[in-house]
C-alpha positions in Angstrom: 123.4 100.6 140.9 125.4 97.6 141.0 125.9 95.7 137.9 125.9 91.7 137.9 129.1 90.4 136.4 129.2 87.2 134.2 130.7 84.9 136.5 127.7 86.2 139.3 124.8 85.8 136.3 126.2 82.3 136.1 126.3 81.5 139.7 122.8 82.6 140.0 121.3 80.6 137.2 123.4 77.6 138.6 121.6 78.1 142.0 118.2 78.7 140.5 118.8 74.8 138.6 120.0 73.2 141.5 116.9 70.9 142.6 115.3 71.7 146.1 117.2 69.3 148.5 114.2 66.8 150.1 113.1 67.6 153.5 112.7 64.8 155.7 110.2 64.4 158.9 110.3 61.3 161.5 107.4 59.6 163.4 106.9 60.0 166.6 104.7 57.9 168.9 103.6 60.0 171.7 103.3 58.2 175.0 99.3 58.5 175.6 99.1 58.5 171.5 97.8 55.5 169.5 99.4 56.1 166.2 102.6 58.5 165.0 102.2 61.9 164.2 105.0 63.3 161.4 107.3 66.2 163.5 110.1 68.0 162.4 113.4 66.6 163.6 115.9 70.1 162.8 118.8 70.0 163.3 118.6 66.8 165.5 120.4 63.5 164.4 118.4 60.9 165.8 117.5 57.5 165.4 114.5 54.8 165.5 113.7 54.0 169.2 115.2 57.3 170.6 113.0 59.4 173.6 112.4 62.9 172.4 110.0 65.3 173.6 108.0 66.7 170.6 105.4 69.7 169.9 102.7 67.4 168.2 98.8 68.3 167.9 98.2 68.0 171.5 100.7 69.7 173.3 104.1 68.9 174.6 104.7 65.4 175.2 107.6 62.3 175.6 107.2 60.3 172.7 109.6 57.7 170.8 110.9 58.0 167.4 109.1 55.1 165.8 110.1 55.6 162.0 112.9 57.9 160.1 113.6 59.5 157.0 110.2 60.1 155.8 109.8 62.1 152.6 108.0 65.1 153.5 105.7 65.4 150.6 102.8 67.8 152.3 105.1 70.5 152.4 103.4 71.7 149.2 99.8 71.0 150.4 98.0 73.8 152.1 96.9 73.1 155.6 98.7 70.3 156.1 100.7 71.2 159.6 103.6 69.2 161.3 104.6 69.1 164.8 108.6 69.5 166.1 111.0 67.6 168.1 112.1 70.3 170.3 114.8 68.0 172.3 116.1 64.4 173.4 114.3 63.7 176.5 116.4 63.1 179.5 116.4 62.0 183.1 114.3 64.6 184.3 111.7 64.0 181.1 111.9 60.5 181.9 111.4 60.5 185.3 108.3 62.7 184.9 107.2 60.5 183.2 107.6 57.6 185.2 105.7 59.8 187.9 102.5 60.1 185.4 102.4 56.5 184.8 102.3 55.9 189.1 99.4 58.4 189.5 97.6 56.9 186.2 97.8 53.3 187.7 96.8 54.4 190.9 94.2 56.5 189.3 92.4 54.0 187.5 92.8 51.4 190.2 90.8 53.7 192.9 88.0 54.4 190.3 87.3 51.0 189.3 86.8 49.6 192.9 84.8 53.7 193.3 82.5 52.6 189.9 82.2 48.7 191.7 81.1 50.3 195.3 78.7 52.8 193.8 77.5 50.2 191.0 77.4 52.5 188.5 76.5 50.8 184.8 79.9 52.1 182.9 83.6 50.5 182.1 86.6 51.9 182.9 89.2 51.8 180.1 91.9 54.1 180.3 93.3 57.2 182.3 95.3 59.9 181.5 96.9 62.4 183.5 97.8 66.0 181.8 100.5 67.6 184.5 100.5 71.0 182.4 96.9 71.2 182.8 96.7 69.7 186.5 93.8 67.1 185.7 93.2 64.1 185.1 90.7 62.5 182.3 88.7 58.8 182.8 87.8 57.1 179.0 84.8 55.4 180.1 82.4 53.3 177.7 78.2 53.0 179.0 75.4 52.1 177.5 73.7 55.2 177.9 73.9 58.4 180.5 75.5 57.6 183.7 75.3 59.5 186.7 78.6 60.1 188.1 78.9 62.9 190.3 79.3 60.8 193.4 82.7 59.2 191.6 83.6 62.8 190.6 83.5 63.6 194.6 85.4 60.7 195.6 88.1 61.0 192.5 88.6 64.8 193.5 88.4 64.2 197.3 91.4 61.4 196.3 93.6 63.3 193.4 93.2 66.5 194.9 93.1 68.3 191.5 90.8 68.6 188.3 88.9 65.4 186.8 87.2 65.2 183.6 84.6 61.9 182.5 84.8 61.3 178.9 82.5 59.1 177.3 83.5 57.4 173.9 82.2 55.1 171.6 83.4 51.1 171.7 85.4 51.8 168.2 87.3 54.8 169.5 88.2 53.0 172.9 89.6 49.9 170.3 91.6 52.2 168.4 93.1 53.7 171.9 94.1 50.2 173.2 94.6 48.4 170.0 94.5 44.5 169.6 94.9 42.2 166.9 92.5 41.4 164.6 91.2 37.9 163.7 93.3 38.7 160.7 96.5 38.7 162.8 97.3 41.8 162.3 96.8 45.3 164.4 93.8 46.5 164.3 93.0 49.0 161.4 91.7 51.9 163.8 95.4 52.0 165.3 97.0 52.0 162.5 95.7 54.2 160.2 92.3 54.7 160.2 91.3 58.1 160.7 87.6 58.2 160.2 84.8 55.5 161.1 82.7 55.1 158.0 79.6 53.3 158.1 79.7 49.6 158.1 76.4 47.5 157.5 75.2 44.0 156.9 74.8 44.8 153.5 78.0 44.6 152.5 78.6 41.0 154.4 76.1 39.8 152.4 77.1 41.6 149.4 80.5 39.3 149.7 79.1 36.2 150.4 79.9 35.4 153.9 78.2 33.8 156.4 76.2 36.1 158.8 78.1 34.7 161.9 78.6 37.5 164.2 81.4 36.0 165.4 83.1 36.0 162.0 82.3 39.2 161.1 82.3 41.5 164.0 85.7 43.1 165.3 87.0 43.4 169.1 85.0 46.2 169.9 81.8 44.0 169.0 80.9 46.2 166.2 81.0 44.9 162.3 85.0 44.7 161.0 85.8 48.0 159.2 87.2 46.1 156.5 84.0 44.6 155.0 84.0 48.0 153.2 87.2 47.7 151.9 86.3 45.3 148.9 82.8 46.1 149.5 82.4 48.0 145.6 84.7 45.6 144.1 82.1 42.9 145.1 79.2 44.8 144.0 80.3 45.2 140.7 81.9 41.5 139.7 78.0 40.2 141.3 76.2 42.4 138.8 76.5 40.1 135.9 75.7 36.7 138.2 72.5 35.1 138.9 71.1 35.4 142.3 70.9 32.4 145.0 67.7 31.1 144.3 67.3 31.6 141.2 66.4 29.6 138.1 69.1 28.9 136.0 69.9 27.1 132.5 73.3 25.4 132.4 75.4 23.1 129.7 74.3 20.2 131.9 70.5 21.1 132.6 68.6 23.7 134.4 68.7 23.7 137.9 69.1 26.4 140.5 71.3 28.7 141.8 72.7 27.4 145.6 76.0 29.5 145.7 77.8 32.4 144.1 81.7 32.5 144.1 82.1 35.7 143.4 85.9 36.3 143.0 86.1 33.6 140.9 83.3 34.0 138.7 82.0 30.5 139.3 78.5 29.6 140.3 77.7 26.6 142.1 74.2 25.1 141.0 71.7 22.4 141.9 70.5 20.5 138.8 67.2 18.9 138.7 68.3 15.6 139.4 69.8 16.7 142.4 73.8 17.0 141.5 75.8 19.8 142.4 78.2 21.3 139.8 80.4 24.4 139.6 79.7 26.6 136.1 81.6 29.7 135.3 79.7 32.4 135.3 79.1 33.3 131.2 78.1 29.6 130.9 74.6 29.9 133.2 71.8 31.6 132.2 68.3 32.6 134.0 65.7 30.0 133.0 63.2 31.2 130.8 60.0 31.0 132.1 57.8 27.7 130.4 54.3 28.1 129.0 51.4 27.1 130.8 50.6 23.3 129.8 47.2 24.0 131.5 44.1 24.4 128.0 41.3 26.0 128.7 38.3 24.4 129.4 
């Protein structure tokens, strides 16, 4: 049996107090991807804007580096799995690629003037063509159930290889093409939402804004995702304020309750003798109801 020396016993216990070095991953945008997906860069030096072509979540694909250095800090929670740039993409990568994009384009222009001719009630939004897989999907968006199997016939007949109609939801087909938001900025879906939650009227009304669709819907027509941001936050500052409508006593006179603003704890009240003025919130109280001045007979 071997026997550790000094000097090795030290070396060890040097290399056992040495901290872990951190282990960096990079975003990479896939191509036909709407947001970046955290890959592995090895041994590979590369740089923001650089083609690579990654293993990410769905397959192969060209994608472009669209943030570095990023602290890997799921490598410690279970589960959590991240894709690999296997190489810089080159001509022949690129070139592929440029090929896709043709047939795409030509794609989607055939089967909008198809869905036109055969006037079928559905929209067209996006195509995407999988070479490994030798088909082709349409991202439509209907009302209800369409029946396509004429455009199937006429798509095949035209591509000459496997087509696939996939129906999604107007929110999904906003996070796929993205916008800007009346907010200026991109749209939440794209950027990092992951999951829809429920959004209701509730919760514009919870926050005091005007029930103007146009004010509070998003691009894809449905209520903004963000009214649920705040929404709780809301909820609990307007506990402890009287409700619109309401009788109210103030240090000017009773009145009633026309407006609450909530963030500032202020409410906004109609006095009796019709004058509006702005109380805080701990200064106005809910009327207490008067006796009847009515005697019985």
């Amino acid at each position: 049996m071997g026997i550790l020396t000094h000097m090795e016993t030290q070396a060890h216990r040097s290399d056992e107090s040495k901290p872990e070095p951190k282990r960096f991953v990079i975003g990479v945008r896939p191509t036909d991807g709407v947001r970046s997906e955290l890959c592995d860069p090895g041994e590979l030096r590369l740089r923001v804007g650089d083609q690579v072509i990654a293993q990410t979540q769905a397959g192969v694909q060209i994608g472009v580096i669209a943030s570095n250095k990023i602290i890997d800090y799921r490598k410690k929670q279970p589960g959590c799995k991240t894709g690999k740039v296997l190489r810089i993409a080159n001509a022949n990568d690129l070139q592929t690629q440029r090929k896709k994009e043709e047939l795409e384009y030509k794609a989607k222009s055939f089967c909008i003037d198809k869905i036109t001719e055969l006037k079928l009630p559905m929209s067209l939004s996006r195509v995407v063509h999988e070479p490994n897989e030798k088909k082709t999907i349409f991202f439509f968006t209907a009302e209800g159930r369409v029946d396509f199997r004429q455009l199937i016939k006429e798509l095949a007949s035209f591509l000459r290889h496997r087509i696939e109609m996939r129906q999604v939801g107007v929110r999904d087909e906003a996070r796929a093409i993205s916008g800007t938001g009346i907010c200026g900025e991109e749209l939440c879906c794209t950027r990092f939402l992951k999951d829809f939650n429920p959004v209701t009227i509730r919760m514009a009304k919870d926050q005091g804004l005007a029930l103007n669709p146009g004010k509070i819907s998003g691009v894809c027509g449905r209520l903004m995702c963000c009214l649920q941001y705040e929404h709780e936050v809301y909820r609990n500052l307007s506990k402890s304020m009287p409700k619109i409508g309401k009788k109210v006593e103030t240090p000017s006179g009773p009145g009633k309750v026309i407006k609450n603003e909530i963030l500032n704890q202020f409410v906004v009240v109609r006095l009796d003798d019709d004058s509006v003025l702005s109380f805080p919130s701990d200064e106005v109280h809910t009327a207490k109801p008067r006796p009847s001045s009515d005697k019985p007979a």
